[in-house]
C-alpha atoms as an extended CHARMM CRD file, in Angstrom:
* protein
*
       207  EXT
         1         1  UNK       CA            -18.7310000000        4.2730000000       20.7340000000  PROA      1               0.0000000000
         2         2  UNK       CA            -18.4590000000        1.1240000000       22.6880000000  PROA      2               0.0000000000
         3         3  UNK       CA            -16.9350000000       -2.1290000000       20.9450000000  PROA      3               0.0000000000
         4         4  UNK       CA            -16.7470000000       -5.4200000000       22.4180000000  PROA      4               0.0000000000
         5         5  UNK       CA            -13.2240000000       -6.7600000000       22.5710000000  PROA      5               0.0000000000
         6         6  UNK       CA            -12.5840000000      -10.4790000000       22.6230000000  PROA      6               0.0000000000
         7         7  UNK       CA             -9.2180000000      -12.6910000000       22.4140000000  PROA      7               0.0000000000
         8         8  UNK       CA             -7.5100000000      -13.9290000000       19.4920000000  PROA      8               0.0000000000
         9         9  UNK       CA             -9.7050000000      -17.0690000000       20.1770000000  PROA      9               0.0000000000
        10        10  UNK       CA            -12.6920000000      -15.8860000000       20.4610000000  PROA      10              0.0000000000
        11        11  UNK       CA            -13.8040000000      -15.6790000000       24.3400000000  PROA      11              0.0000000000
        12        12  UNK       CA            -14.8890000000      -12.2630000000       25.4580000000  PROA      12              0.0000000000
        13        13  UNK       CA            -12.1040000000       -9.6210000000       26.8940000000  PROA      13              0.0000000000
        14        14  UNK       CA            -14.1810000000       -7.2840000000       27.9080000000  PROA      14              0.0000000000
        15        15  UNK       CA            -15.5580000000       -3.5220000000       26.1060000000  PROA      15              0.0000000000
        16        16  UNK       CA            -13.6940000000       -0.1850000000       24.4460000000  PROA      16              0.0000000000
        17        17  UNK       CA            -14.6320000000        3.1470000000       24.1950000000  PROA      17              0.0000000000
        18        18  UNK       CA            -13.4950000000        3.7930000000       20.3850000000  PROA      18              0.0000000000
        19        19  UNK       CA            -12.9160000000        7.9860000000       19.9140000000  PROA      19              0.0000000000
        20        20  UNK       CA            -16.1410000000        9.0830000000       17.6570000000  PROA      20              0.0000000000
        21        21  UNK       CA            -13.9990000000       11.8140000000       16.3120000000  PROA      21              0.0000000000
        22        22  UNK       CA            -11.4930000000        8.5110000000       14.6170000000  PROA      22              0.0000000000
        23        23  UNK       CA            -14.2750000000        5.5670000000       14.6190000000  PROA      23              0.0000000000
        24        24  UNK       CA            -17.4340000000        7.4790000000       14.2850000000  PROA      24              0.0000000000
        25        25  UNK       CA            -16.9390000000        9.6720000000       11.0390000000  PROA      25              0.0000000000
        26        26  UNK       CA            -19.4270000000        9.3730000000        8.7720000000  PROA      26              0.0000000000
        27        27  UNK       CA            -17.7860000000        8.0870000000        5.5100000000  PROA      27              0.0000000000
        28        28  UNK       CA            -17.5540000000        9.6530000000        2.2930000000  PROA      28              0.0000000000
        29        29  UNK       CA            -17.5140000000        8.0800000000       -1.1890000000  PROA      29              0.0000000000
        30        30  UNK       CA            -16.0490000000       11.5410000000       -2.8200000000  PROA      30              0.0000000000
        31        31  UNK       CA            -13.1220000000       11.6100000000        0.0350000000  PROA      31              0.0000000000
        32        32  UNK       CA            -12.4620000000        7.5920000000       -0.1130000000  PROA      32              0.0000000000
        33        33  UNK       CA            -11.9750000000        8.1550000000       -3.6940000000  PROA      33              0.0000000000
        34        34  UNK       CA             -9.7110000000       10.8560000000       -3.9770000000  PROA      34              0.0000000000
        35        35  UNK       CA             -7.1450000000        9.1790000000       -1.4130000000  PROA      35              0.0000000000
        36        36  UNK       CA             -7.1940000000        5.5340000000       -3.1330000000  PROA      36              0.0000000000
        37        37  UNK       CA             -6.3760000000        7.3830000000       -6.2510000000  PROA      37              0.0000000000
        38        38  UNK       CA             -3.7920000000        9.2380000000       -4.7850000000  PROA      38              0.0000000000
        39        39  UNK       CA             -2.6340000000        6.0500000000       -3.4180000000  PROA      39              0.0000000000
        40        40  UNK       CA             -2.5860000000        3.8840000000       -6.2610000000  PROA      40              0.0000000000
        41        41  UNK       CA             -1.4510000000        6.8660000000       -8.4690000000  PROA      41              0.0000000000
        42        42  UNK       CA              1.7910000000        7.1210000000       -5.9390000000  PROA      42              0.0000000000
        43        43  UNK       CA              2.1560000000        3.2910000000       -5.9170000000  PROA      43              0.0000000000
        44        44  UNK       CA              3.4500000000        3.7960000000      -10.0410000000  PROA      44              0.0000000000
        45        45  UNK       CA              6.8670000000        3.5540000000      -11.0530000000  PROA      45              0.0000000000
        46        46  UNK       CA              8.0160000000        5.0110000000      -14.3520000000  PROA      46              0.0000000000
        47        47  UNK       CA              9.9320000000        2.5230000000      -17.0670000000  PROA      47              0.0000000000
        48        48  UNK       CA             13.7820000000        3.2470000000      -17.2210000000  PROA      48              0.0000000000
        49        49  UNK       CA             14.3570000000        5.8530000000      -19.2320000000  PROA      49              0.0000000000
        50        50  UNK       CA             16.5020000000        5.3110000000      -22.3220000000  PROA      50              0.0000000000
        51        51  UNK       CA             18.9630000000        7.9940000000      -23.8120000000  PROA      51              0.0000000000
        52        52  UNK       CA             17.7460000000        9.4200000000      -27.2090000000  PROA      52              0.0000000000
        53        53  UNK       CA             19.8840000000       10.8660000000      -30.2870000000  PROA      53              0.0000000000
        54        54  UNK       CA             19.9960000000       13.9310000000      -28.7220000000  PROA      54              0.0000000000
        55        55  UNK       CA             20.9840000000       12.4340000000      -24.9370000000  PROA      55              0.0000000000
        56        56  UNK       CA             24.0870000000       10.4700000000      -26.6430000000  PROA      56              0.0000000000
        57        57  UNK       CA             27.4160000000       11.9650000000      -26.1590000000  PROA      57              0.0000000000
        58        58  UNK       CA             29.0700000000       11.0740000000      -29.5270000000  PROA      58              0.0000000000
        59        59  UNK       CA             30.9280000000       12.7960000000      -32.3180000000  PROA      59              0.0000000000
        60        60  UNK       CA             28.7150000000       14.8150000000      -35.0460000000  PROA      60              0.0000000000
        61        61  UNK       CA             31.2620000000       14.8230000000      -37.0010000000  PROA      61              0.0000000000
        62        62  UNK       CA             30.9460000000       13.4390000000      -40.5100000000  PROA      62              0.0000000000
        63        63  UNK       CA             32.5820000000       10.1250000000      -40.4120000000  PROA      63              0.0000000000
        64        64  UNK       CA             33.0970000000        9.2260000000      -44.2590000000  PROA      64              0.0000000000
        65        65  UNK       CA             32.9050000000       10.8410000000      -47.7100000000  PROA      65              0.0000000000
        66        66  UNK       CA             30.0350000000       11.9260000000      -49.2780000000  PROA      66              0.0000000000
        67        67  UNK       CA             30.0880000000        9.9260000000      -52.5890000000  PROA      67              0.0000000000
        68        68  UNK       CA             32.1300000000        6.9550000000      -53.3180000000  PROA      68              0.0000000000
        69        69  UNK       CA             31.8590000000        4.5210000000      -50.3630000000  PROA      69              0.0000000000
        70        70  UNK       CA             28.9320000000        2.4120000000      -51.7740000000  PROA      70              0.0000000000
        71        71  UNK       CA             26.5780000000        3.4840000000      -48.6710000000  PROA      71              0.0000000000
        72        72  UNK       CA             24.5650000000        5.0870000000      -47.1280000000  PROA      72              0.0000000000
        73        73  UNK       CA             25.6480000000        8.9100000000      -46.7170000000  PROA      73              0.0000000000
        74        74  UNK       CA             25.7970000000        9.1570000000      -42.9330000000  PROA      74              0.0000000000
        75        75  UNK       CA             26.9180000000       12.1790000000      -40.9250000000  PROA      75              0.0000000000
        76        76  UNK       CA             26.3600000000       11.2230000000      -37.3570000000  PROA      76              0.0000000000
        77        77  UNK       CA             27.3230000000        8.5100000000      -35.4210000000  PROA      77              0.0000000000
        78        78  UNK       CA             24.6510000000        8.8340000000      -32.7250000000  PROA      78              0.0000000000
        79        79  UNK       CA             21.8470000000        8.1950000000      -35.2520000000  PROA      79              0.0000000000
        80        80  UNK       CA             20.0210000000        5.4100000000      -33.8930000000  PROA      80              0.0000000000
        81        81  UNK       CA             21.1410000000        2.8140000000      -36.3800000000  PROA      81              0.0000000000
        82        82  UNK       CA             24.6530000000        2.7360000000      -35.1860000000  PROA      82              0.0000000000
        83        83  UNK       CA             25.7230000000        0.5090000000      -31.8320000000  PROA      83              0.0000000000
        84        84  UNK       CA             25.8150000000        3.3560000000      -29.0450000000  PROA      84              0.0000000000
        85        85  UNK       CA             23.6710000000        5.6670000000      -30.8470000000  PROA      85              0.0000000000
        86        86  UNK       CA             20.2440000000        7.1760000000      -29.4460000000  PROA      86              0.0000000000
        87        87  UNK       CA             17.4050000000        4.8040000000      -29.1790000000  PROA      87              0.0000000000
        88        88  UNK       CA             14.8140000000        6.0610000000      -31.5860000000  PROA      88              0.0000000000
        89        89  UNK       CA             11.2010000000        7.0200000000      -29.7930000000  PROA      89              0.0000000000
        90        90  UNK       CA             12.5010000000        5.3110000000      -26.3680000000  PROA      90              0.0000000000
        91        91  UNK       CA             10.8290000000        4.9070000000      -22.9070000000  PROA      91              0.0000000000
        92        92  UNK       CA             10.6860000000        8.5700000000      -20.9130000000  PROA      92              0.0000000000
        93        93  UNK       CA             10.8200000000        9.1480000000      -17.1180000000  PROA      93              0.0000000000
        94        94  UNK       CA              7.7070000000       10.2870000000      -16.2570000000  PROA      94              0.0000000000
        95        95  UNK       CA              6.8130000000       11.7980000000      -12.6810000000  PROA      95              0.0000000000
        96        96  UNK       CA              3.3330000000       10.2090000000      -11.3470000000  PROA      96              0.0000000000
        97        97  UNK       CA              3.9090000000       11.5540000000       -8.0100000000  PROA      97              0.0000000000
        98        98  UNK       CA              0.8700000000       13.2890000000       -7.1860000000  PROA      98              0.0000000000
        99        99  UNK       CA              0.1260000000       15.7660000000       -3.9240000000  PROA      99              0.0000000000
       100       100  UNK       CA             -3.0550000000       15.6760000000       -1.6850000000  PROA      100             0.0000000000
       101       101  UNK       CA             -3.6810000000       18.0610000000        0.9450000000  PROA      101             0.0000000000
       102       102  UNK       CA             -2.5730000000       16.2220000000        4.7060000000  PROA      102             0.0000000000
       103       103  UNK       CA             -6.1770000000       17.0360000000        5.7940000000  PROA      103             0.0000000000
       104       104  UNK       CA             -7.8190000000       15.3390000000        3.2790000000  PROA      104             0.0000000000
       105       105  UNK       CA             -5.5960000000       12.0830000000        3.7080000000  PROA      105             0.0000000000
       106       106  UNK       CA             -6.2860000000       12.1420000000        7.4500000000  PROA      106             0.0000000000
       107       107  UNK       CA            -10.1060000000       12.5320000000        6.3740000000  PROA      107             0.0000000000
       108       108  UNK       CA            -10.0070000000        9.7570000000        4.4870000000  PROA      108             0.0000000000
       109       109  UNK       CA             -8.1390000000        7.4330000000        7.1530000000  PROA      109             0.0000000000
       110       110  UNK       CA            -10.5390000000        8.1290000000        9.6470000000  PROA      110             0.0000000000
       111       111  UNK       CA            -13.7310000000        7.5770000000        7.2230000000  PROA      111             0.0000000000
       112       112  UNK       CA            -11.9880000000        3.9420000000        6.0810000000  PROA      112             0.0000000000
       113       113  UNK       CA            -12.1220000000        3.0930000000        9.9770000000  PROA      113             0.0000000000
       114       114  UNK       CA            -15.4390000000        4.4370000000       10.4340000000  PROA      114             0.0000000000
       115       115  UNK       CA            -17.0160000000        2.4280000000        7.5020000000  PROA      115             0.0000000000
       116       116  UNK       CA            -15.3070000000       -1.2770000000        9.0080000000  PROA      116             0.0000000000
       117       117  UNK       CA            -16.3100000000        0.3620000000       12.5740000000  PROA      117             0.0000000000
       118       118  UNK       CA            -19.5950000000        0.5490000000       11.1350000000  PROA      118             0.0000000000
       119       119  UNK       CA            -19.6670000000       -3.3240000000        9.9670000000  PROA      119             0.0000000000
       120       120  UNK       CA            -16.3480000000       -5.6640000000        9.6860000000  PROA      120             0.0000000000
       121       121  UNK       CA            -14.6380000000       -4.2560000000       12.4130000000  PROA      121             0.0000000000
       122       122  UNK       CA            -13.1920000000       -6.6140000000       15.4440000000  PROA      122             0.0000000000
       123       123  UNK       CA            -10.9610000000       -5.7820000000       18.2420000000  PROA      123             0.0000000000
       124       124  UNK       CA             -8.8500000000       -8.6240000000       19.8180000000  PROA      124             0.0000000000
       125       125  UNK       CA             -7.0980000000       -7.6480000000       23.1800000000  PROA      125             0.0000000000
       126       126  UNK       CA             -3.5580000000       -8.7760000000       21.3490000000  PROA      126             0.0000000000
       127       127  UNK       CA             -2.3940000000      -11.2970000000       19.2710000000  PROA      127             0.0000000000
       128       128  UNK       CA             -0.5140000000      -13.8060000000       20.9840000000  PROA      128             0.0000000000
       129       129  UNK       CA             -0.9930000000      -17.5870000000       20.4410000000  PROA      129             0.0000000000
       130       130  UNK       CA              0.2430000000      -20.5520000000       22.1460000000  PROA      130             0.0000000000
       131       131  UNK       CA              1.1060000000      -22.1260000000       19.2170000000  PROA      131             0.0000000000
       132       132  UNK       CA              1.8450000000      -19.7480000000       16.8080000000  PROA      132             0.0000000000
       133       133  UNK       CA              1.6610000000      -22.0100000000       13.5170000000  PROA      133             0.0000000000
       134       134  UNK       CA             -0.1920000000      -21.2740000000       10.3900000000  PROA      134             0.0000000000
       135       135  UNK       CA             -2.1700000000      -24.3350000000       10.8580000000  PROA      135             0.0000000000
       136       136  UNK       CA             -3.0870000000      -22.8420000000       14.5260000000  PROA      136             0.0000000000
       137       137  UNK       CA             -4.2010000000      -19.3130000000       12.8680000000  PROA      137             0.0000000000
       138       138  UNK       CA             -6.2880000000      -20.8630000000       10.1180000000  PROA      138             0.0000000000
       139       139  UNK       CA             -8.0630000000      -22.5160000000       12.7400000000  PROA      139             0.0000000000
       140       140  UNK       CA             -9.2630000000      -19.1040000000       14.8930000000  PROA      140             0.0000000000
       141       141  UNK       CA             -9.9960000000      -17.2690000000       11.3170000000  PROA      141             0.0000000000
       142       142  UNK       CA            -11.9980000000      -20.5210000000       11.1070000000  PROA      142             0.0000000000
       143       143  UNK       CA            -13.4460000000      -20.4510000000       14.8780000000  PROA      143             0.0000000000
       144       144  UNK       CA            -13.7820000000      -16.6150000000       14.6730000000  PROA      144             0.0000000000
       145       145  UNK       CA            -15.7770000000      -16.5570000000       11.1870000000  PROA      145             0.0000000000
       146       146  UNK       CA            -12.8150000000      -14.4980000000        9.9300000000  PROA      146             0.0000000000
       147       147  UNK       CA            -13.4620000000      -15.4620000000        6.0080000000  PROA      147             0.0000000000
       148       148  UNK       CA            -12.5460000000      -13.9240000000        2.5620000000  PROA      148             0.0000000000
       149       149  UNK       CA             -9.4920000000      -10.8710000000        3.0060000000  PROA      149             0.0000000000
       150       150  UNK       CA             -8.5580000000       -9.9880000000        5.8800000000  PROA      150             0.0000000000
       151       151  UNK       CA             -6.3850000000       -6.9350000000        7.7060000000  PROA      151             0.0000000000
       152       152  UNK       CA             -4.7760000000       -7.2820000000       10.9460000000  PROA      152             0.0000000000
       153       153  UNK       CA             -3.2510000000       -4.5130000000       12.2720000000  PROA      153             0.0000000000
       154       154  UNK       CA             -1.1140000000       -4.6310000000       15.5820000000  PROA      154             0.0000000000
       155       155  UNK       CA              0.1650000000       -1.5970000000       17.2780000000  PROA      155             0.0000000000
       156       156  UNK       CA              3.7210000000       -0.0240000000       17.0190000000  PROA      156             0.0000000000
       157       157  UNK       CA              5.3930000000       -3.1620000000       16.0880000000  PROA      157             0.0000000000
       158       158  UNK       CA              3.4930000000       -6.6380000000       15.1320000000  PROA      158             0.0000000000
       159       159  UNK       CA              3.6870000000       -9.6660000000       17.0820000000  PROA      159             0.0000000000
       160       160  UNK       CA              6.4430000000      -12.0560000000       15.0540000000  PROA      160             0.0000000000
       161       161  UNK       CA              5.0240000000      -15.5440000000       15.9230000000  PROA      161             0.0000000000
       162       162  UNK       CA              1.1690000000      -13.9250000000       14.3860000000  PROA      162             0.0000000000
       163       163  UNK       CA              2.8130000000      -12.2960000000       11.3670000000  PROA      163             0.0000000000
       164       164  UNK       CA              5.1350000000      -15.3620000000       10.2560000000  PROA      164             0.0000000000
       165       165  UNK       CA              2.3410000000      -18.2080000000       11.0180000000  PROA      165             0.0000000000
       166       166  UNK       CA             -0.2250000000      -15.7980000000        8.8750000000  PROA      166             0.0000000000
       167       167  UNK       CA              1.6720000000      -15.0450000000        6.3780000000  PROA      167             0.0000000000
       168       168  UNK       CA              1.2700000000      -18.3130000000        4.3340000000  PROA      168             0.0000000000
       169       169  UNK       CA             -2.3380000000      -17.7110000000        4.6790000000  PROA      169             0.0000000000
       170       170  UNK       CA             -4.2840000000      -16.1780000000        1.3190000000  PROA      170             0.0000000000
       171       171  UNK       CA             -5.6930000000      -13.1370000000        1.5960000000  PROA      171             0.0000000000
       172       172  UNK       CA             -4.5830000000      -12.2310000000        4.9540000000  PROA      172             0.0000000000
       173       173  UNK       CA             -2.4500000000       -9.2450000000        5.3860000000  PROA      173             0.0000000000
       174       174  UNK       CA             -0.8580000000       -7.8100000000        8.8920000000  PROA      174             0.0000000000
       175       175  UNK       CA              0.6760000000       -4.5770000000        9.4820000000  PROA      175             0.0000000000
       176       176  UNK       CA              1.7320000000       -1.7690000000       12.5140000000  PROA      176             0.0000000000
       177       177  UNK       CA             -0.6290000000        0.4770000000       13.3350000000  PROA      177             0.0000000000
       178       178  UNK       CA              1.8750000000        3.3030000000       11.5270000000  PROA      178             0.0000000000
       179       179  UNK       CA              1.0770000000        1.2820000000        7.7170000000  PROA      179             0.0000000000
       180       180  UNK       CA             -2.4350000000        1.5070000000        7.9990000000  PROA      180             0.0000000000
       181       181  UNK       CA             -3.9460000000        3.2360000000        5.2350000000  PROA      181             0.0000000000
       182       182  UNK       CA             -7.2680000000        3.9080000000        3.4840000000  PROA      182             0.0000000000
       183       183  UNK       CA             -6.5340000000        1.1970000000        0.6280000000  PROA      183             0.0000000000
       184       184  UNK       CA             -5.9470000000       -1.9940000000        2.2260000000  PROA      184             0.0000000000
       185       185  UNK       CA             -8.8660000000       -1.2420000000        5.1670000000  PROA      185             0.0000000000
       186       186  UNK       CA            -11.1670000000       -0.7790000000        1.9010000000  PROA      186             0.0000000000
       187       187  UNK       CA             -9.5040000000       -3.9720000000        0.2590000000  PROA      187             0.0000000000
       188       188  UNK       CA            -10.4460000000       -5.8670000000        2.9940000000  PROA      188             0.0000000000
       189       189  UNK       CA            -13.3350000000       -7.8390000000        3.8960000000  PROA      189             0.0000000000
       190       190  UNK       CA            -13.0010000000       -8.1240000000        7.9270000000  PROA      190             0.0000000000
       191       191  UNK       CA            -10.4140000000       -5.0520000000       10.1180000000  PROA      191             0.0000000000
       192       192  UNK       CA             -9.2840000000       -6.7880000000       13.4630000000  PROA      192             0.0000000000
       193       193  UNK       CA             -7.3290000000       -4.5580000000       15.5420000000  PROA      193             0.0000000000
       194       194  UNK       CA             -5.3840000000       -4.9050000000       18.6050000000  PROA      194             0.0000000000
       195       195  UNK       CA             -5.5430000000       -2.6250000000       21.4350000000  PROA      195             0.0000000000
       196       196  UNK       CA             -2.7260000000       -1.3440000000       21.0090000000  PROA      196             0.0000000000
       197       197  UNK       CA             -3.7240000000       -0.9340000000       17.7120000000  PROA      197             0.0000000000
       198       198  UNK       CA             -6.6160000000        1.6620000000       18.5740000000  PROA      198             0.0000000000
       199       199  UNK       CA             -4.7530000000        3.5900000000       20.7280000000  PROA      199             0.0000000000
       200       200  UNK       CA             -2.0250000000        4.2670000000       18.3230000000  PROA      200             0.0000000000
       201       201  UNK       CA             -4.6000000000        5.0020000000       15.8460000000  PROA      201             0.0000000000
       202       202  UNK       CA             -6.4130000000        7.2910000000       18.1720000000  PROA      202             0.0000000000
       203       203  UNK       CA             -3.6120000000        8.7650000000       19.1590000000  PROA      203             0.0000000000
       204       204  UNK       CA             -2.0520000000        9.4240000000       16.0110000000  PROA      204             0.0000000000
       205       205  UNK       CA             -5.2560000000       11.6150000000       15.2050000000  PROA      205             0.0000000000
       206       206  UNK       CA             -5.5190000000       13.4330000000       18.8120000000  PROA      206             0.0000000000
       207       207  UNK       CA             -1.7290000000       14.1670000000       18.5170000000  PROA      207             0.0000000000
């Protein structure tokens, strides 16, 4: 599949032969949804679990006589009205990790690229700007057409001046070609890769 590649300000740079086997999958709604889910699911954290009666290390010991004090008759200081006793019905660890087959995850990668390659897909020959100021970037998204969210994703590591001037920019995101993942390509309105991009993608896959 060949893509047209221009510069970060719009002029033309020239073609690239994208690999069909990476770009030119044809995408799946079945596949796309099991990764996302296995994303998001992954993304969870579980609340800070808190030690019940049972998880509190105190004396069982009977602590006062059965009749005669005026109270209540109490025979366990880790009951969860005392101070350092066992938090009645309290928040659990719970394990959200979830496993997906490596296949299926490298499936879905490829199908996320193939559905931007398909339409919302650019390719910029790298991402270096004279001036690299947020005003500057908002003016190529603005010259480019680059509206709504959008994903730029550099190669092993991303260009500093880019990444700092874009990040006060809403709804763009940039990342190395190694955090690419099915999630944000979907979130994303407009993918612009860098060369260097593409061939760490490709290569990632062919390796």
């Amino acid at each position: 599949m060949k893509v047209k590649v221009q510069k970060i300000d719009g002029k033309a740079a020239g073609d690239v032969e994208l690999n069909d086997a990476v770009f030119g999958v044809e995408p799946r709604a079945d596949i796309l949804h099991r990764v996302v889910t296995w994303q998001l699911w992954n993304r969870r954290e579980t609340a800070r679990p808190t030690r019940e009666r049972s998880d509190v290390a105190r004396t069982g010991k009977k602590f006062g006589r059965q009749k005669g004090s005026g109270g209540a008759r109490h025979g366990d200081r880790g009951a969860p009205i005392f101070i350092g006793g066992g938090k009645a019905h309290g928040a659990r660890k719970r394990d959200f990790n979830m496993s997906l087959n490596k296949k299926i995850r490298a499936l879905g990668l490829r199908m996320a690229l193939s559905s931007k390659a398909q339409d919302g897909l650019v390719i910029v020959d790298s991402l270096e700007l004279k001036d690299a100021k947020t005003k500057a970037v908002a003016d190529v998204f603005g010259k480019n057409g680059w509206s709504g969210k959008v994903l730029v994703i550099d190669g092993e590591t991303v260009n500093d001046g880019f990444k700092k001037a874009a990040g006060n920019l809403k709804g763009v995101n940039v990342l190395p070609a190694m955090g690419a993942n099915v999630y944000d390509i979907l979130n994303h309105d407009t993918l612009v890769l860098t060369k260097d991009a593409v061939e760490k993608l490709e290569a990632r896959f062919n390796g």
